[in-house]
C-alpha positions in Angstrom: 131.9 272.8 167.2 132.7 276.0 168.1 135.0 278.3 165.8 137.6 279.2 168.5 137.7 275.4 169.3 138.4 274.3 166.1 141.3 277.4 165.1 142.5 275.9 168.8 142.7 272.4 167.6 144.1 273.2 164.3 146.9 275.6 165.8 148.5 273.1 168.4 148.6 270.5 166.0 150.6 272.8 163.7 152.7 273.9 166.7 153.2 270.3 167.3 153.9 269.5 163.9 156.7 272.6 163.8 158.0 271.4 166.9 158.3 267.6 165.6 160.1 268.8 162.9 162.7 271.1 164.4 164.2 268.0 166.7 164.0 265.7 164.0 166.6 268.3 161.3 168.1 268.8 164.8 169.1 265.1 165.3 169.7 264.4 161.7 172.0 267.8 161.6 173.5 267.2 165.3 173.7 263.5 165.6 174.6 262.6 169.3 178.4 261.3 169.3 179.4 258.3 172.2 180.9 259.8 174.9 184.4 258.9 176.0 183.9 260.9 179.0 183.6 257.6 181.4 187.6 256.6 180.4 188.4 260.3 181.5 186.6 260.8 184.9 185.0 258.4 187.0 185.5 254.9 187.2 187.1 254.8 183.5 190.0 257.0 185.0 190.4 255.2 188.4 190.9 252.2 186.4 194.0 253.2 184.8 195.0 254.6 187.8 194.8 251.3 190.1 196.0 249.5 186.6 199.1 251.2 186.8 199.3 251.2 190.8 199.0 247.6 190.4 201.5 247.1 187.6 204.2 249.2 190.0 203.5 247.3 192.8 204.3 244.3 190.7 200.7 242.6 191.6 199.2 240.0 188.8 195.4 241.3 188.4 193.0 240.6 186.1 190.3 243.2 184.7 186.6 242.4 184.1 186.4 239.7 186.3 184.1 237.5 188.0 183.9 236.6 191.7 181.3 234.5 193.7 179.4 235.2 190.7 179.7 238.9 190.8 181.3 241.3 187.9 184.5 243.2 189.7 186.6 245.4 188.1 189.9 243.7 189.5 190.8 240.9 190.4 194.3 239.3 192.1 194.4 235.8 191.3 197.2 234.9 193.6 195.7 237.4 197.0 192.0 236.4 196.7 191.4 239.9 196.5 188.6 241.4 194.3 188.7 245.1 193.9 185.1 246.7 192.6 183.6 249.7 192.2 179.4 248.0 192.8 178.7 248.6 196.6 176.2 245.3 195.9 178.9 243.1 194.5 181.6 244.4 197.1 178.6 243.3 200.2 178.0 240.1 198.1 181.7 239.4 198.0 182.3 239.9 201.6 180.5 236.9 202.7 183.0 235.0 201.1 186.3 233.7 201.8 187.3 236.4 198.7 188.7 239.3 200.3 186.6 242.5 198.5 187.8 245.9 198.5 185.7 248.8 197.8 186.7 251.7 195.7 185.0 254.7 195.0 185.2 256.8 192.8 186.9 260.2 193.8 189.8 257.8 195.6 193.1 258.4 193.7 194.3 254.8 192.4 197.8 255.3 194.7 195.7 255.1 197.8 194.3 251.6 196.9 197.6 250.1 198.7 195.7 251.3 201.6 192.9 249.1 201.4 194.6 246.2 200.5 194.7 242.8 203.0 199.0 242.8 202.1 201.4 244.9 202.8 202.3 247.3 199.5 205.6 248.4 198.4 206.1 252.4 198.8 206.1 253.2 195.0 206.8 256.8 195.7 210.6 257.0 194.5 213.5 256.8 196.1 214.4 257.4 199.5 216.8 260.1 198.4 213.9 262.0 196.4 212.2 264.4 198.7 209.4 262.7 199.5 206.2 265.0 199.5 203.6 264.7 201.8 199.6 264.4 199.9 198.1 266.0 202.5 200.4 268.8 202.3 200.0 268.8 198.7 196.5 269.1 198.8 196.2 271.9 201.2 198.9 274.0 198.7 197.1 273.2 196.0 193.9 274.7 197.5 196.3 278.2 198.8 195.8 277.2 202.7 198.0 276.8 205.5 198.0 272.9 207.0 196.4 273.7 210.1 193.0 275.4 208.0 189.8 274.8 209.6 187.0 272.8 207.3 184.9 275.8 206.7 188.5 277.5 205.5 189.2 274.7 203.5 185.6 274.7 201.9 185.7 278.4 201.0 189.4 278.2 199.4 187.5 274.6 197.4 185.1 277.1 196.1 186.9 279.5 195.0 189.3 276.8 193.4 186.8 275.5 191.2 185.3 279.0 190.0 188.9 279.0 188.8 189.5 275.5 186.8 186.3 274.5 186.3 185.7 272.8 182.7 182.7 274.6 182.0 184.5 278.1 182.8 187.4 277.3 180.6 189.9 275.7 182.9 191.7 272.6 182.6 189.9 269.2 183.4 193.1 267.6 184.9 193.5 270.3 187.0 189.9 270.8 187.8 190.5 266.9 189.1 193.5 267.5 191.2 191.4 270.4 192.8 188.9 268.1 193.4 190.9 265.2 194.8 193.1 267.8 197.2 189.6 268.9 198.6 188.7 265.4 199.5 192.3 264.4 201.2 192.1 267.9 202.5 188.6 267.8 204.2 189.8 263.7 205.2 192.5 265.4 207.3 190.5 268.3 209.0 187.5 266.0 209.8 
């Protein structure tokens, strides 16, 4: 064997030893810590949104459920109404008699009254509270006026985020309000 083949040999395997190494002090030093992040975003947050829309509509539900055989997130005994985030489950489930309801993710829990096969009480307050109007929240919240084309109310979303943005240093609740006025906003010029 060649000299230069055998230095070659000799230094990736001590580069690959090195390497090894470093990760393994790295894990043992940084050990990876479970995420809470699902019950903050995502479907962890819509479900204490729609548990609470739920529990002020005055709707018995039950979480964790299963229908037709299929896992759902909610489920109201007394409607025959199963309320899941699985697109698969929610197709299942519509071949039944069950009434399914599909939520996704970025849809704010009060707008699940929406969806439902019953007519919801308004839980907004009272009728003398000035009563705001979402869509006209969300295009204030984005700094455009109400009658904003889409490409207007995609330029003022950008320039939103730069500004709350977790990863710049902004607030993740607000970052998520900016987030959900873009997607009622965009809903309403579309």
């Amino acid at each position: 064997m060649p000299e230069w083949l055998a230095v070659g040999l000799w230094l990736s395997v001590g580069v690959g030893v090195l390497i090894g190494a470093i990760f393994v002090a790295g894990a043992r030093l940084y050990p990876n810590r479970p995420s809470n992040a699902t019950y903050t975003t995502g479907e962890g947050r819509r479900r204490v949104e729609i548990r609470q829309y739920l529990s002020a509509i005055g709707e018995e539900f039950a979480e964790d459920h299963f229908v037709e055989g299929q896992h759902v997130a909610f489920y109201l005994p007394k409607r025959d109404v199963a309320i899941t985030f699985d697109a698969q489950a929610y197709f299942r489930i519509e071949r039944s008699p069950t009434y399914a309801v599909l939520v996704e993710h970025e849809m704010p829990g009060m707008h699940l009254g929406d969806r439902l096969p019953f007519e919801t009480p308004d839980i907004t307050g009272d009728e003398d509270d000035e009563r705001v109007d979402p869509t006209e929240a969300a295009f204030a919240i984005l700094g455009v006026p109400h009658g904003a084309s889409l490409a207007e109310v995609k330029r003022a979303y950008r320039r939103k985020v730069k500004e709350v943005h977790p990863d710049h240093g902004g607030d993740r609740e607000e970052f998520q309000q900016v987030r959900e006025a873009y997607t009622a906003a965009k809903n309403r010029v579309s």
